[in-house]
N, C-alpha and C positions, 0 to 999 in steps of 0.2 A: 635318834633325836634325844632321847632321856633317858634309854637304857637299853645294853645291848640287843640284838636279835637275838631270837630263842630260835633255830633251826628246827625244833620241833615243835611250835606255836603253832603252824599251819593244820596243825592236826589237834591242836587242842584249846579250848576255848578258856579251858580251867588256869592253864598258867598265865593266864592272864591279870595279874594284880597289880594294883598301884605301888609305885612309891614314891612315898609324898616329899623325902628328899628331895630326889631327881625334882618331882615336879615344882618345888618349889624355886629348884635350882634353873628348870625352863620357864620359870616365868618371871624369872629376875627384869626388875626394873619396869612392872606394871601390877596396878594396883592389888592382884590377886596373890602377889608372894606372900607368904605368911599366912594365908588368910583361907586355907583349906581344911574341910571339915567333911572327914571322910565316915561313912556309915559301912557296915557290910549287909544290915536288913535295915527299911524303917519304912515307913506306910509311905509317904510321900516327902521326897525332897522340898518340894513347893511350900508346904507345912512347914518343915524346919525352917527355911528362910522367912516368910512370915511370922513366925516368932519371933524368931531372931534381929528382924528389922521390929518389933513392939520393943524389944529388948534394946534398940540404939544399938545395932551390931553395926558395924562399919562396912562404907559402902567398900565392894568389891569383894564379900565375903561370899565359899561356893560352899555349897553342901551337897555332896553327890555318894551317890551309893550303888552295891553290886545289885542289889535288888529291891523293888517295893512291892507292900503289900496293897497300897491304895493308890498307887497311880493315877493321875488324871491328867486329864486332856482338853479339849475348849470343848464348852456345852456340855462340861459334867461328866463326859465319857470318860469310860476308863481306859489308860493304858497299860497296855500287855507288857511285863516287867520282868524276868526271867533274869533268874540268877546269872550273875558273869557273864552273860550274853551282849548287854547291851550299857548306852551311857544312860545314866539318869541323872540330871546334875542340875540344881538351881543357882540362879547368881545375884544376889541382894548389891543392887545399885541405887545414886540418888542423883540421877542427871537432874542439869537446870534443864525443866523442861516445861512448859504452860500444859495443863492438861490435857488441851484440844491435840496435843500432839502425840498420847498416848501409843495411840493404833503405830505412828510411826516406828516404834522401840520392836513392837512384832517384827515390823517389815525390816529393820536393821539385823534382826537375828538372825532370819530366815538367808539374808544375803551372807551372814558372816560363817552360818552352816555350813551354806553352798561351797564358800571359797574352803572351808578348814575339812568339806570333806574330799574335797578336788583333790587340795595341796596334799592328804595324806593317801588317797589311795588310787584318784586319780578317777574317778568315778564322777560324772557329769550329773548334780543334780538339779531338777527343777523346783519352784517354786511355788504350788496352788495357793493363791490369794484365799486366807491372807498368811496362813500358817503352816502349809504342809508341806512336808520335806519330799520328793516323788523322785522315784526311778525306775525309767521303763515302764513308765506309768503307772505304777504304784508307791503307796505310799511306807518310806523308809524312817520317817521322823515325822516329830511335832513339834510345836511351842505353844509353850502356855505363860503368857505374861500377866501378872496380877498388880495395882497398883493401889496407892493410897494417895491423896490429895490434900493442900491447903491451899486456905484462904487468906488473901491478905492484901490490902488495898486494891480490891477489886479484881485480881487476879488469881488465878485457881492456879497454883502448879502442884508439881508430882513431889510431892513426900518419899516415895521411894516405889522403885518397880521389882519388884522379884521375876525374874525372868526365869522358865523351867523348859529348859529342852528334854527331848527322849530319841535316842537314834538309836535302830535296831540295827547293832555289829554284827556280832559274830551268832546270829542264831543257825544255825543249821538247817531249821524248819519252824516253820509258826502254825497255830492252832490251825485246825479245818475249814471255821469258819470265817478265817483271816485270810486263807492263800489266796484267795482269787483278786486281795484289794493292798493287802501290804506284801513288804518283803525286807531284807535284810542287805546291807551291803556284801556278807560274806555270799548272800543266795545270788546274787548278781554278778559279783567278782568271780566267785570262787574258791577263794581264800579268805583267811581269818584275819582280824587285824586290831593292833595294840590299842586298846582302849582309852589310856594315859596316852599317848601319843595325837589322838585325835582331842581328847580334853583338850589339852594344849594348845593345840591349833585354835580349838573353837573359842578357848577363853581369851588370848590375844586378838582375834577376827572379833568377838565381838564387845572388846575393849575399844579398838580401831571403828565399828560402825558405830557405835552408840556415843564415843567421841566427837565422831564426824556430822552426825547429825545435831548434836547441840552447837557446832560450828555454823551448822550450815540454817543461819535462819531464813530463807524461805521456801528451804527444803525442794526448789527444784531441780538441782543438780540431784540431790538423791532420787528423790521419784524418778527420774530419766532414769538414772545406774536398774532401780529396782524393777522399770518397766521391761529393760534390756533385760535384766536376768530372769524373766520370767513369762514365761510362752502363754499363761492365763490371763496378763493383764489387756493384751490386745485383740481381739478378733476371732476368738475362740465358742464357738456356742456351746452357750450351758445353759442348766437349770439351777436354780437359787430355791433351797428350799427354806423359806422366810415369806411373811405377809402372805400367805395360802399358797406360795407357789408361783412362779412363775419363770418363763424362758425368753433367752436373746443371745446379744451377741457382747461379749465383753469390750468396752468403751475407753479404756485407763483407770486411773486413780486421781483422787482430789485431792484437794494441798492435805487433807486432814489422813489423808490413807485409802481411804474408801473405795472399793471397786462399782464404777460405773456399768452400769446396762442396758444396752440401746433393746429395748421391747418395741412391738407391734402399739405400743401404747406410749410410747416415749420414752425417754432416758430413766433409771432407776437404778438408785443409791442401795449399794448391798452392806447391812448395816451389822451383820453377827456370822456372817460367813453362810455355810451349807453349798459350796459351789460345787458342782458335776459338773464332767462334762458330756455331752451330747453325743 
């Protein structure tokens, strides 16, 4: 797709490097050409875009890198960042969007992962509401969406979203105290796979959702798409570790994003995520 096979890739994680040619050459004729800002260490992507957007960077600008030193994840976690192994990449956007519809930009990301990591390796992945990327029931990626807001004749919209994915490629193995809950798409495939290749996919995938959701004002065509693509938003018992805890059965989602939970106590609104399941 951007540059030849390497017949000996499958064995090696290291020859795996960008080029930002090619790439900019695949991403001709959406807003990301031009507009790539490549790191080989930096503490967190998420951070570079965030400045960046203080700085009036222009929307659809990416800052991804081979490795971070500070990685993070929702709720402050850190994530596991290993050289050349994996994607780390932020995308400084400024949809028309009213704020209340924040949460929705997660849920557009999470489907646009799904699809760019299908289309490239062929790998079926799901969805845990409201951010996690899972295979095989563990978890293979994150997002972390960060926003900023105004005010202005009564209406709060989004100033801009930095959106930071992280999807574990080509790791061969992950820390001790990780194997039992994440995993890797090479751990699952078998094989290794092009870094920049999946970029690609994921940054047109999620130019195509977060388009489609400012099209889409009253977001129930999406919400159906995003219930379909994901096995946690219906009928699934979990526990929700929020408001001291508690357990049910998952309900759908509300026009705003939010995952419903039918409890022994009545229906409740899952407001920060923590969902297991049961």
């Amino acid at each position: 797709m951007t540059e030849a096979t390497n017949p000996n890739f499958e064995n090696s994680s290291s020859a795996d490097s960008y080029d930002l040619v090619a790439m900019d050459k695949a991403l001709a004729g959406t807003i990301f050409a031009g507009r790539l800002h490549h790191h080989d260490v930096t503490g967190s992507t998420n951070a570079l875009a965030i400045e960046a957007a203080g700085a009036s960077a222009e929307s659809g600008s990416v800052y991804f890198a081979d490795a971070q030193t500070a990685g993070r994840g929702r709720g402050g976690h850190q994530w596991h960042s290993s050289m050349g192994d994996g994607l780390y990449v932020s995308v400084l956007l400024r949809p028309q969007l009213q704020a209340d519809r924040a949460l929705l930009i997660s849920l557009a990301v999470g489907l646009a992962a799904q699809s760019a990591i299908h289309k490239v390796t062929g790998c079926d992945i799901d969805i845990r509401w409201p951010n996690d990327l899972m295979l095989r029931r563990k978890k293979c990626g994150g997002i972390l969406v960060e926003t900023a807001m105004d005010a202005a004749g009564g209406i709060t919209m989004l100033r801009h979203a930095v959106i930071g994915v992280g999807i574990n490629i080509n790791h061969a193995a992950l820390p001790d105290e990780l194997k039992m809950i994440a995993t890797s798409l090479r751990i699952e495939s078998g094989r290794a796979w092009r870094r920049q290749e999946l970029l690609a996919a994921l940054l047109r995938a999620v130019g195509e959702e977060v388009s489609a959701l400012e099209a889409d004002k009253d977001q129930k065509e999406f919400l159906e798409r995003f219930a379909a693509a994901s096995t946690w938003v219906l009928g699934k018992r979990v526990h929700v570790d929020e408001a001291g805890g508690y357990t049910g059965v998952t309900a759908g989602i509300n026009a705003q994003g939010f995952l419903q939970v039918q409890t022994q106590d009545g229906m409740r609104t899952v407001l920060s995520g923590g969902v297991r399941e049961l």
